[in-house]
C-alpha positions as CSV (number, residue, x, y, z in Angstrom):
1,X,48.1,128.7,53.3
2,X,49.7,128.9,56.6
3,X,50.5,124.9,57.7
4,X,48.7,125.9,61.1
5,X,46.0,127.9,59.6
6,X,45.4,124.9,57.5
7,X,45.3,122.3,59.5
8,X,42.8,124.2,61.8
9,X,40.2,124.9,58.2
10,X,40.5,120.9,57.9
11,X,39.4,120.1,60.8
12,X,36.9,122.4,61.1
13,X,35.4,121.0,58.0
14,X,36.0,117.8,59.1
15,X,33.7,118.4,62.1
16,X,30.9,120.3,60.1
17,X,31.3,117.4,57.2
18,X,30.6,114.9,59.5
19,X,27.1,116.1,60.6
20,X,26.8,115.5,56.9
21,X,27.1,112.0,56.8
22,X,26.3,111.3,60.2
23,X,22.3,110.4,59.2
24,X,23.5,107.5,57.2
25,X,26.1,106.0,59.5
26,X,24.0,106.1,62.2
27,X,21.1,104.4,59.9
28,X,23.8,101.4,59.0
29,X,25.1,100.7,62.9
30,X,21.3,100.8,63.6
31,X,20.6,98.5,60.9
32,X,23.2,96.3,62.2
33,X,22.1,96.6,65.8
34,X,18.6,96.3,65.7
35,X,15.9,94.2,67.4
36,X,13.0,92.5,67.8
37,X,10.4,95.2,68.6
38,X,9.0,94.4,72.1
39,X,5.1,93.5,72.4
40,X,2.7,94.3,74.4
41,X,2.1,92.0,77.7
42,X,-1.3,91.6,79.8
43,X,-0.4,93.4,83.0
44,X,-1.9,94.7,85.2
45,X,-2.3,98.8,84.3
46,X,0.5,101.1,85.7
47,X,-0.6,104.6,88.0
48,X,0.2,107.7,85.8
49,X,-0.2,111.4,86.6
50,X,-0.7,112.9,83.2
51,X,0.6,116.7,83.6
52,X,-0.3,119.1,81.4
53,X,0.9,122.5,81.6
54,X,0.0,125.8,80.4
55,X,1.2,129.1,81.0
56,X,-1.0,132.4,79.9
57,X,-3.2,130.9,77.2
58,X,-5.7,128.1,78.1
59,X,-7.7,128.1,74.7
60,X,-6.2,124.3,73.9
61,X,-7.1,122.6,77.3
62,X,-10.7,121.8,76.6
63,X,-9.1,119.6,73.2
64,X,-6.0,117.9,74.8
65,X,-8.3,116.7,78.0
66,X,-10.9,115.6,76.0
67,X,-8.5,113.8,74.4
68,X,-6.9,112.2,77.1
69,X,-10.3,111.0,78.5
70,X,-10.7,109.1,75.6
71,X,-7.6,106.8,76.2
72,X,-8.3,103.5,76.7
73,X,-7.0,103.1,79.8
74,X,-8.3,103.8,83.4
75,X,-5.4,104.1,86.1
76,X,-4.6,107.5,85.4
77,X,-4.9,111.5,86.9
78,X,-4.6,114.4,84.9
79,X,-3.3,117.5,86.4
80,X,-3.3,120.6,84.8
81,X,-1.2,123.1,86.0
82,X,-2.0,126.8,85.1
83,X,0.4,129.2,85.8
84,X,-0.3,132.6,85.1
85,X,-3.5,131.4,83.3
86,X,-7.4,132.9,84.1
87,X,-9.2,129.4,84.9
88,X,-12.6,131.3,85.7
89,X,-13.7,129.5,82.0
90,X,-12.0,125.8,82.9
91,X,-14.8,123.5,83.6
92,X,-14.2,119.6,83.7
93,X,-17.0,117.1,84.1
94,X,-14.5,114.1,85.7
95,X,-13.2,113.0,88.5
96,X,-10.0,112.4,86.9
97,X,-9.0,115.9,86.6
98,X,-7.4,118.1,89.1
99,X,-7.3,121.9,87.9
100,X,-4.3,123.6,90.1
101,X,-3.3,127.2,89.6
102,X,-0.1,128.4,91.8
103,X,-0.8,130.9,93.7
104,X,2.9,132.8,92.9
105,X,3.7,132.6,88.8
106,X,6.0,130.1,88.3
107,X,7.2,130.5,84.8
108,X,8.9,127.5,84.6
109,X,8.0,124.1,83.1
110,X,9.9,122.2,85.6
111,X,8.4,124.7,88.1
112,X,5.2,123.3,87.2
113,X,5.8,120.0,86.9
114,X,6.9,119.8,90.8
115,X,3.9,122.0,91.5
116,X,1.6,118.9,90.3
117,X,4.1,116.2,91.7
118,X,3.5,118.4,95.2
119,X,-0.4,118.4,95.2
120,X,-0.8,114.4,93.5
121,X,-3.9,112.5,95.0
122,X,-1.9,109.7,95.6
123,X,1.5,108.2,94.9
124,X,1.5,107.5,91.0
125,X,4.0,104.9,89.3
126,X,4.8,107.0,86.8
127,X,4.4,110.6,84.8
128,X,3.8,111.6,81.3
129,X,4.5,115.4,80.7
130,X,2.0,116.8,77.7
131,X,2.0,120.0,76.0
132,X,-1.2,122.2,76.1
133,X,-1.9,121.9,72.8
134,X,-1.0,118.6,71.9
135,X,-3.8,115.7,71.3
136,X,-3.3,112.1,72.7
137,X,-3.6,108.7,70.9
138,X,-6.3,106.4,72.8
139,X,-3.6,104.1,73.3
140,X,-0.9,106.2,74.2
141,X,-0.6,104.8,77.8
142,X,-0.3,101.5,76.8
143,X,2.4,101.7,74.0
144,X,4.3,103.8,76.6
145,X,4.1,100.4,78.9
146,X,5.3,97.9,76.2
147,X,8.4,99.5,77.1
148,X,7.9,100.3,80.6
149,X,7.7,96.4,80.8
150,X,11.1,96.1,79.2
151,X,12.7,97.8,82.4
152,X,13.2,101.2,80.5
153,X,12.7,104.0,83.4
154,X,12.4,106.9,80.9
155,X,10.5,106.9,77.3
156,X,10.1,109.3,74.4
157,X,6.9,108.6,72.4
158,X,6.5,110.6,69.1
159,X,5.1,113.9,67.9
160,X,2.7,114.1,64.8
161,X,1.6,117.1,63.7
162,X,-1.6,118.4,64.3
163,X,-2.0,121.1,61.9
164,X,-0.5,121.4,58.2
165,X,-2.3,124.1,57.4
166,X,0.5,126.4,56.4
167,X,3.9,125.8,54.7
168,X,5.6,126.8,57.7
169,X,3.3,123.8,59.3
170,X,4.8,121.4,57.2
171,X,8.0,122.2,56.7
172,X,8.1,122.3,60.4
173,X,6.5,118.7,60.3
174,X,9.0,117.9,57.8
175,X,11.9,118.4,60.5
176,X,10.3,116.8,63.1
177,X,10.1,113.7,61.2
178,X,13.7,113.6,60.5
179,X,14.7,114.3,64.1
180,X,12.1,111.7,65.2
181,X,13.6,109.5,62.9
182,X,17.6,109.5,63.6
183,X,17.4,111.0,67.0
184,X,14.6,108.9,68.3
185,X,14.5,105.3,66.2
186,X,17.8,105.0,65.0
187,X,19.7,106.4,68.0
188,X,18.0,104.1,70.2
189,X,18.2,101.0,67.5
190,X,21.8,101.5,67.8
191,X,22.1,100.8,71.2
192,X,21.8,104.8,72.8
193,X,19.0,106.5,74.0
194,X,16.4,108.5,71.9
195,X,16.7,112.0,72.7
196,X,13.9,113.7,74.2
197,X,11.2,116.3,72.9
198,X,9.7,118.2,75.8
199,X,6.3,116.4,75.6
200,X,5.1,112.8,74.9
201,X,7.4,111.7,77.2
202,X,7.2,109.2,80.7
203,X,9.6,108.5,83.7
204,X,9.6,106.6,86.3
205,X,8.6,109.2,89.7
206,X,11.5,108.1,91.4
207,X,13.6,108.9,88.2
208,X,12.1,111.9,87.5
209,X,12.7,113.5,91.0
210,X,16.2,112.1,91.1
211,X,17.3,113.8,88.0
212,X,15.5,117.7,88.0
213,X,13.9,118.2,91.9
214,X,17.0,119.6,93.2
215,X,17.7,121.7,90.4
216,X,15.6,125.4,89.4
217,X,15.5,125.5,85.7
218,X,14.0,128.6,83.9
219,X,13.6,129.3,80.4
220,X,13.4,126.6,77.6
221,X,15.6,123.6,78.0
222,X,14.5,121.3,80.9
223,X,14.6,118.3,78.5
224,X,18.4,118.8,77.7
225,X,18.9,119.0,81.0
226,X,16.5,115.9,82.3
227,X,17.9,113.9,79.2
228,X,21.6,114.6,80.3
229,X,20.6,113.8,83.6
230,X,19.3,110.3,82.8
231,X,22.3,109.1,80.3
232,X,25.1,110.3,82.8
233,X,23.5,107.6,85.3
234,X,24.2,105.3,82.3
235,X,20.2,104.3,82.4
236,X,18.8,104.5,78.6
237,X,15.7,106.6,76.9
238,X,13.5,104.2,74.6
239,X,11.9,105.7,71.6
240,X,8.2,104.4,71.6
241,X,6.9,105.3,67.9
242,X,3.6,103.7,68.6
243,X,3.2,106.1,71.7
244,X,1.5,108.9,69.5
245,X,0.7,112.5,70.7
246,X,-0.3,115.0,68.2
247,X,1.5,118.6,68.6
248,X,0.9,121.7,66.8
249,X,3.3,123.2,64.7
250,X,4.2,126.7,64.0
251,X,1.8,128.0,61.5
252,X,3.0,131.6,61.6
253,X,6.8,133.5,60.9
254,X,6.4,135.2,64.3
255,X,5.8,132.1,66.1
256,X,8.8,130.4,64.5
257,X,11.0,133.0,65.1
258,X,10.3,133.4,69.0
259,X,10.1,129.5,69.2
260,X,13.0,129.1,67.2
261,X,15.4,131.4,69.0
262,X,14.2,129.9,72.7
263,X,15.2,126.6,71.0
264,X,18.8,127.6,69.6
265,X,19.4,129.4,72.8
266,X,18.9,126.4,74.4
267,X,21.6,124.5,71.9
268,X,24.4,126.9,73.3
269,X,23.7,126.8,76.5
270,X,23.7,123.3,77.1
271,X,25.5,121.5,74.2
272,X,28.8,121.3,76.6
273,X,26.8,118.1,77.9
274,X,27.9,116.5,75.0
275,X,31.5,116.7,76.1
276,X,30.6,115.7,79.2
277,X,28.8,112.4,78.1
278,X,31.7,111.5,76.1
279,X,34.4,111.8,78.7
280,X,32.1,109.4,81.1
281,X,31.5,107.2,78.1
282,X,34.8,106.5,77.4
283,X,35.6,106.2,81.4
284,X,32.7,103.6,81.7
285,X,33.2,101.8,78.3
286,X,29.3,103.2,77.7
287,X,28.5,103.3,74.0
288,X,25.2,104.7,75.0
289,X,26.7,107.7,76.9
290,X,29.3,108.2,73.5
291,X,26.8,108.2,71.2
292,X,24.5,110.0,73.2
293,X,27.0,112.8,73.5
294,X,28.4,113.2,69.9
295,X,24.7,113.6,69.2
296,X,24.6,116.4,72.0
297,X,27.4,118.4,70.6
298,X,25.3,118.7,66.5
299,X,24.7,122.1,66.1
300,X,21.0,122.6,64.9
301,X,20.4,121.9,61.5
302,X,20.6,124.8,59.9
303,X,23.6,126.1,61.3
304,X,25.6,123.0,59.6
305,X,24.3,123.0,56.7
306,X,25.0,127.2,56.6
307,X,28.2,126.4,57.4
308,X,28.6,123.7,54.7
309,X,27.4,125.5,52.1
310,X,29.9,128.3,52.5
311,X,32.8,126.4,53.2
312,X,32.4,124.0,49.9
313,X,32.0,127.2,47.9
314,X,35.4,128.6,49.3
315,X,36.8,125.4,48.3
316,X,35.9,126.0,45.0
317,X,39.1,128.6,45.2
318,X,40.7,126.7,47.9
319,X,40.7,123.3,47.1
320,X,38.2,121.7,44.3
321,X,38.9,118.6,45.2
322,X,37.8,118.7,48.5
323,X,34.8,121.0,47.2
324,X,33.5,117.6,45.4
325,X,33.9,116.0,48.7
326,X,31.3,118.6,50.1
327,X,28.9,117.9,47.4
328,X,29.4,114.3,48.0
329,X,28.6,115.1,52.2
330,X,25.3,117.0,50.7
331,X,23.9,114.2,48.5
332,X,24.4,111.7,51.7
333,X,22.1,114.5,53.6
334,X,19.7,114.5,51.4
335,X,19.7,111.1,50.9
336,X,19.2,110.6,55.0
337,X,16.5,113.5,54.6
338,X,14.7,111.6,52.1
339,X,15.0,108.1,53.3
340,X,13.1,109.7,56.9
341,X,10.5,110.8,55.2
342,X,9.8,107.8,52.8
343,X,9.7,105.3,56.0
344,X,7.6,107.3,58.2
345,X,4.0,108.8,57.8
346,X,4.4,111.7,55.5
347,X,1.9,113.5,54.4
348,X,1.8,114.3,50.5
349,X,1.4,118.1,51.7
350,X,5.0,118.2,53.3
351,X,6.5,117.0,50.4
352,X,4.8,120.0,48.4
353,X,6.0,122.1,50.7
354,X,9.9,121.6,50.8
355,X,10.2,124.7,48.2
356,X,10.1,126.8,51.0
357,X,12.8,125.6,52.7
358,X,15.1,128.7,51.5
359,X,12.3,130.7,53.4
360,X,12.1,128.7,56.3
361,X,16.0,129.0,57.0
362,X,15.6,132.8,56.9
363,X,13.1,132.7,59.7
364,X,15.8,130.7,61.8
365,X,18.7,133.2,61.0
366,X,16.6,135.4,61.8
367,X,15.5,133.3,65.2
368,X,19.7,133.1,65.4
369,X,20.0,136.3,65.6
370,X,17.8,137.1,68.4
371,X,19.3,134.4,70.7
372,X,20.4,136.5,73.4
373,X,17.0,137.7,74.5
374,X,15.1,134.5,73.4
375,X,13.5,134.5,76.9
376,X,12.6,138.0,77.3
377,X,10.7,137.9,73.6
378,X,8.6,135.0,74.8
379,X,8.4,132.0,77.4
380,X,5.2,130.5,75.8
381,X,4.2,129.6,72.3
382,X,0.5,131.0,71.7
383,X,-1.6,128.5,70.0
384,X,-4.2,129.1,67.2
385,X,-5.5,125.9,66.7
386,X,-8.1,124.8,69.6
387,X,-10.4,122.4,67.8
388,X,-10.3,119.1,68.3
389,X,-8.6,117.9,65.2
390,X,-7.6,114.3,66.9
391,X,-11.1,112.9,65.4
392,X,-10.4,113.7,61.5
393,X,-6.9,112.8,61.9
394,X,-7.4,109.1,63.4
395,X,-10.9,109.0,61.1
396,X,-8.3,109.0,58.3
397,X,-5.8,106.8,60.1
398,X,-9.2,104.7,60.7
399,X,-8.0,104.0,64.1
C-alpha cells in the first residue's frame, strides 16, 4: 500500500477506533474525578416558567399539564405555546396556565420559546423547556435547584421512557440510557458539561437570552446550538439524574425514520462546533470546553460502529493484526454498553429487546439516507401515547 494512502487508512481508523473505547476512558477519568453529590438546601423556591411547546398535534397536553400540576412545588407558570395547533378543545382549570397560540406559524422551537418569554406574567428566575408529550416527576423542580444552588446557570435533567410498548420503544430506551449515561453523568463527573437533550432541561433567563435571542433557528437542532453557546462562555451544563421527565419513545419505523433523519441532519450540520470548542479549550486551558468538543465531533452511533465493522473486516485482508485490535475496540463498546445499562434503571423489557438491534440500525440507514430533506418530511413527531402513564410508572417506582 501506497505510504501516503496508508498512513491516511491509519488514521482514519484511528479516529473511528477511538469512539470505540471512548465510553470506558471517559468512565475511568470520571471515576477519578468524581464528587460528592450536592444535597438539597431549604431555600426559599425559585420563579420558573415551565414552556411547553407543541406544534400541530395537541393530543398529549391534557397528560404533561396534569402532570406538572402535581409537582410539589408552587412558584411556577406554565406556558403552552401552540403553534399551528387547533386549541378550540384546550381547556385548563388553573390559574397557573397561560394557553398562547401565535397568531403567524412559527415553526420553530426556539421561535416558540421567545414567543412565551415575550408574553410572561412576570419576570421568572428561570425556564425549563418540556416536550409535549413528556410527563414530569413531582419533584422535578426541586432536584433541578440542588443544582441551581451550586451556581450552575444551565441543567440537563434526564429522560425516562414513557412507553416500552414496542421493540422499537425499547431499543430506543436502550440508547437513551447510554447517552444519558456517558454524555450526561460521566461527562459532567469528569469535569465537562453534560450535553443537552432538547427537553428536561433549565437556564437561567438571563443565560438563556444571552445565548439563542439574537439568533433565528429553524429546523431540529436548537440544543446543539444553545449547548455550544453556553460551553464557549466557558460556563458548565450539570447533569441532574434525579430531575426526572418521562418522554415518549418512537413506537413506530415511520416515526423513527423521520425522527431519526431530523436528528442526523442535525449531527452534520453542526458537529464543526466541536472544532470550535477545542481550539478555545486549548486557548483558555478549559478542559471542560476540550472535552466538551471531542464529544461534539462523535458521529452518531451507528455510523461508527458501520464504519467499524467494515473497516475490521478489510483488515482481515489488510492487516489481521490490527483486525484483532478492532475486535478488541468492540468488546470495550460493549462492555461501556452494558455497564450503562446495569447502573441505571433498565427495564427487564429492553434487555429482551436488544435482538432487534440489526433492525433498528436499518431504520437509521434508512433515516441516513433521507438526511437532506429531513425537514421537509417532518418538523414534529406525532405522538400516540396520550394517557397518563406517569401514575403506573411512579405506582411501580412507589414514589
Amino acid at each position: 500500500m501506497n505510504p501516503i494512502v496508508s498512513t491516511l487508512w491509519n488514521l482514519v481508523q484511528a479516529i473511528i477506533g477511538f469512539n470505540l473505547i471512548f465510553p470506558l476512558l471517559l468512565l475511568f477519568i470520571a471515576t477519578l474525578a468524581r464528587k460528592k453529590k450536592p444535597t438539597r438546601q431549604q431555600k426559599q423556591e425559585a420563579d420558573y416558567a415551565i414552556i411547553v411547546t407543541a406544534y400541530l398535534y395537541t393530543e398529549s397536553l391534557h397528560s404533561v399539564v396534569s402532570s406538572i400540576l402535581k409537582l410539589n412545588y408552587s412558584n411556577y407558570f406554565i406556558y403552552i405555546v401552540a403553534d399551528n395547533c387547533d386549541i378550540s378543545n384546550l381547556h385548563f382549570d388553573s390559574d397557573k396556565v397561560v394557553l398562547l397560540r401565535p397568531e403567524t406559524v412559527l415553526a420553530s422551537n426556539t421561535r416558540s420559546h421567545f414567543y412565551a418569554i415575550r408574553n410572561f406574567r412576570r419576570a421568572h428566575e428561570r425556564l425549563t423547556i418540556i416536550d409535549s408529550d413528556n410527563l414530569v416527576e413531582p419533584e422535578y423542580l426541586n432536584n433541578l435547584n440542588v443544582y441551581f444552588d451550586q451556581g450552575f446557570e444551565a441543567v440537563q435533567g434526564i429522560r425516562e421512557a414513557k412507553n416500552l410498548d414496542t421493540t422499537y420503544a425499547r431499543l430506543d430506551g436502550a440508547r437513551d440510557i447510554y447517552y444519558h449515561y456517558y454524555d450526561g453523568k460521566q461527562l459532567f463527573d469528569a469535569g465537562s458539561s453534560a450535553t443537552l437533550a432538547g427537553s428536561g432541561m433549565a437556564f437561567t433567563v438571563a443565560l438563556y437570552r444571552e445565548c439563542l435571542e439574537q439568533k433565528d433557528i429553524v429546523g431540529a437542532g436548537f440544543d446543539k446550538i444553545l449547548q455550544s453557546e453556553i460551553v464557549k462562555r466557558n460556563k458548565r451544563i450539570a447533569f441532574v439524574p434525579d430531575a426526572i421527565v418521562f418522554d415518549e419513545k418512537t413506537s413506530r419505523s415511520d416515526q423513527l425514520v423521520n425522527q431519526r433523519a431530523r436528528w442526523i441532519n442535525t449531527w452534520f450540520k453542526y458537529f464543526r462546533f466541536g472544532f470550535t470548542l477545542i481550539f478555545k479549550g486549548i486557548a483558555n486551558f478549559s478542559w471542560n470546553q476540550i472535552l466538551f468538543g471531542i464529544v461534539l465531533l462523535r458521529p452518531p452511533l451507528f455510523i461508527f460502529l458501520i464504519l467499524g465493522l467494515l473497516m475490521m473486516f478489510a483488515d482481515i485482508f489488510i492487516d489481521p493484526m490490527m483486525a484483532i485490535l478492532w475486535a478488541g475496540g468492540f468488546i470495550a463498546f460493549v462492555t461501556g454498553f452494558i455497564i450503562s445499562l446495569k447502573r441505571s434503571h433498565t427495564d427487564p423489557r429492553i434487555y429482551s429487546s436488544l435482538a432487534g438491534i440489526p433492525k433498528f440500525v436499518f431504520f437509521q440507514l434508512i433515516s441516513l439516507a433521507n438526511i437532506f430533506r429531513a425537514n421537509k418530511r417532518s418538523v414534529s413527531t406525532q405522538h400516540f401515547h396520550t394517557e397518563t402513564e406517569i401514575e403506573k410508572t411512579l405506582e411501580e417506582q412507589k414514589v
